[in-house]
C-alpha positions, 0 to 999 in steps of 0.5 A: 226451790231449796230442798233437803235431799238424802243420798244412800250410798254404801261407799262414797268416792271418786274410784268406784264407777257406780259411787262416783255420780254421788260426789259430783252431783251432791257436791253441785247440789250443795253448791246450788244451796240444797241441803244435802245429807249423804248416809255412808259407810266411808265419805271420800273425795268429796267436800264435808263443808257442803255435804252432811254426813251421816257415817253408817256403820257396819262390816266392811266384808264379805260383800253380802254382809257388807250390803245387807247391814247397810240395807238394814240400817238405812231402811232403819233410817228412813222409814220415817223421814223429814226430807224432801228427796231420799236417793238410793244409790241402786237398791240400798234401802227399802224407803228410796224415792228416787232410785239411780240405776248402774245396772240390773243385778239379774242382768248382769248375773246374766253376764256373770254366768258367761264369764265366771267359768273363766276366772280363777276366782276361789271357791269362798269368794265364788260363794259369797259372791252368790250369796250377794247377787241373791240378797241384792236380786231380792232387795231389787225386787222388793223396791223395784216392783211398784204395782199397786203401790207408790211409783218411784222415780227411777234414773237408769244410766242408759236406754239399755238399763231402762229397757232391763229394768222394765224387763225384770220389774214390774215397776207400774206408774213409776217415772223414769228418766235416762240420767247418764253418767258423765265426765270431768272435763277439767281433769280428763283432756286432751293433751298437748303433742309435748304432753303425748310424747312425755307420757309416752316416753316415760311408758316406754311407748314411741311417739310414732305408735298408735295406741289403743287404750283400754281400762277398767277390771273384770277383764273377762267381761270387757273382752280383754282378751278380744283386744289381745286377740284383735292386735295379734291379727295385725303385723304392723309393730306400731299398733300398741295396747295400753291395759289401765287397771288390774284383776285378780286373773290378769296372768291368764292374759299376760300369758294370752299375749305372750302366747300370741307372740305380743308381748311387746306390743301389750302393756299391762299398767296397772292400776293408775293415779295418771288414768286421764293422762294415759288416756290422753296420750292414745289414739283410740279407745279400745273396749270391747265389753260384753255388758256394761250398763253405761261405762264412765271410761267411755266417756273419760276416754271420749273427754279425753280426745279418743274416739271409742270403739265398742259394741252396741251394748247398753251406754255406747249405743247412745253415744256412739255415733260410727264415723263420726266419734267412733265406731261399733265392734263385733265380738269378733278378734279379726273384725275387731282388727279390721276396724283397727287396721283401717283407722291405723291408715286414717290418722286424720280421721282418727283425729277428727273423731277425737275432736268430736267425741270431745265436744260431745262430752263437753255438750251432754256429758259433763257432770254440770249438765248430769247434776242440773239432770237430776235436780229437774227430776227432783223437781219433777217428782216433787210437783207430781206429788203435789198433783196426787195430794 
């Protein structure tokens, strides 16, 4: 079945984590003869020659105006259409028939309550990012409750989005279906022990070390400072952490490390154009986050030959599997160093546990599987509507 498929995306590319399943999953669609049409602001990383872009226009900023101009416009858009599947990317417009669902914005204000109080954020940005969460609460609600209307086809990441979805909303006899996110195999892999050591070598890090990767921002929330603390309960100089990414706070935590006497078994990287190189030149990866709704670097990282260490939040507890491609945190520095120390004596085991978490990606986590995923689904709805007419 060939069918015309519209997706509502604010923001289109490969960098951002709730943007990036857009690219690869359109771009396979088309690939497969769908007519497939993207309505964005900005179309990046992704081929023009298969998908059809629509540009959306409108601010770029603050976040709140940005959201709400777009929701405006692409309600606009569609409320009277001639395609087969409209999928929004979150809460982007009022007319979705099938909604992706990176996460719930009153969950994860849960989260942003807990945290917030420890970022220097200033007061403007607090505001709009207060003003953001209600007009994204309000656009939620007004899509995502369905009772007494028509259902909807939602695609939460997770077990754990789906079970915050059903907590918040009162979604009635709409469909779900888990679609999680994926990785590219091509692009993160492990690499050669020649390869390891060239990395190694040109960041300053010795082939004997064992490096924990961690990456990603809003170090607050992903616990960052859990895995300084966690380093810092163990003497042994070999164990090294490797932080991929930035945010706006991030002396707090140089100072953190400096004050823990590791300053030299921490290095701060940066945001990196070589992210799937330096994964793969670590041992394990190192995540201990507070709330995620399915993180993409966990299955980077796992693609990448790195057993994940994380705990039980939504996404790691459908993928981790302790033992055998990683294993369940506490939110706790010095059992967070237990786990660490004991891995650190099993290089054998850590290697094993890459090797597993590999294949596991390439068995349920590629983006060809995460794109034949979505189409059943469409195709599901679609005949689900031919049995109601």
């Amino acid at each position: 079945m060939i069918m015309r498929i519209a997706f509502a995306m604010i923001n289109c590319n490969r960098r951002d984590g709730s943007a990036r399943p857009v690219n690869e999953v359109a771009e396979r669609l088309a690939r497969e003869g769908h007519d497939v049409h993207l309505f964005a602001r900005k179309a990046e990383d992704i081929d023009l020659g298969l998908v059809k872009w629509h540009r959306m226009p409108g601010p770029g900023w603050p976040e709140v105006v940005d959201f709400s101009s777009y929701h405006a416009l692409a309600s606009l858009r569609f409320r009277r259409h001639d395609f087969d599947i409209v999928h929004s990317i979150g809460c982007n417009t009022a007319h979705a028939d099938v909604v992706t669902i990176q996460n719930i914005q009153p969950a994860k204000q849960e989260s942003v309550r807990r945290f917030g109080g420890q970022e220097h954020v200033p007061l403007p940005r607090r505001f709009t990012r207060w003003l953001y969460h209600l007009r994204t609460c309000a656009a939620e609600k007004e899509l995502y409750n369905r009772a007494g209307r028509a259902p909807l086809l939602f695609l939460p990441v997770s077990r754990g989005v789906e079970q915050e979805l059903r907590r918040f909303y009162a979604i009635g006899d709409s469909v779900v279906r888990i679609v999680p996110n994926g990785a590219d195999t091509a692009l993160f892999h492990p690499l050669t022990p020649a390869g390891r050591a060239a990395w190694r070598a040109r960041n300053g890090l010795a082939p004997t070390d064992f490096l924990a990767v961690f990456s990603g921002g809003e170090w607050a929330r992903k616990g960052l400072d859990l895995a300084i603390r966690a380093i810092a309960t163990i003497e042994d100089s070999r164990l090294k952490l490797f932080v991929a990414g930035d945010d706006p706070d991030s002396q707090r935590f140089q100072r953190l490390a400096s004050e823990l006497g590791v300053a030299d078994r921490v290095t701060f990287g940066g945001f990196r154009n070589d992210i799937a190189e330096a994964m793969a030149s670590g041992d394990v990866f190192l995540f201990p986050s507070h709330y995620e709704a399915f993180s993409l670097a966990t299955i980077e990282a796992a693609a990448c030959g790195l057993p994940v260490l994380a705990p039980r939040i939504n996404g790691t507890e459908d993928f981790i599997e302790p033992g055998v491609n990683g294993e369940f945190l506490s939110h706790d520095p010095a059992s967070i160093g237990t786990c660490l120390r004991t891995l650190l004596a099993r290089p054998d085991s850590v290697r094993s546990m890459g090797e597993c978490a590999r294949r596991i990606v390439e068995e349920k986590y590629t983006w060809d599987r995460i794109a034949m995923m979505t189409g059943d689904a469409y195709t599901g709805l679609i005949e689900l509507r031919k049995k109601g007419t």
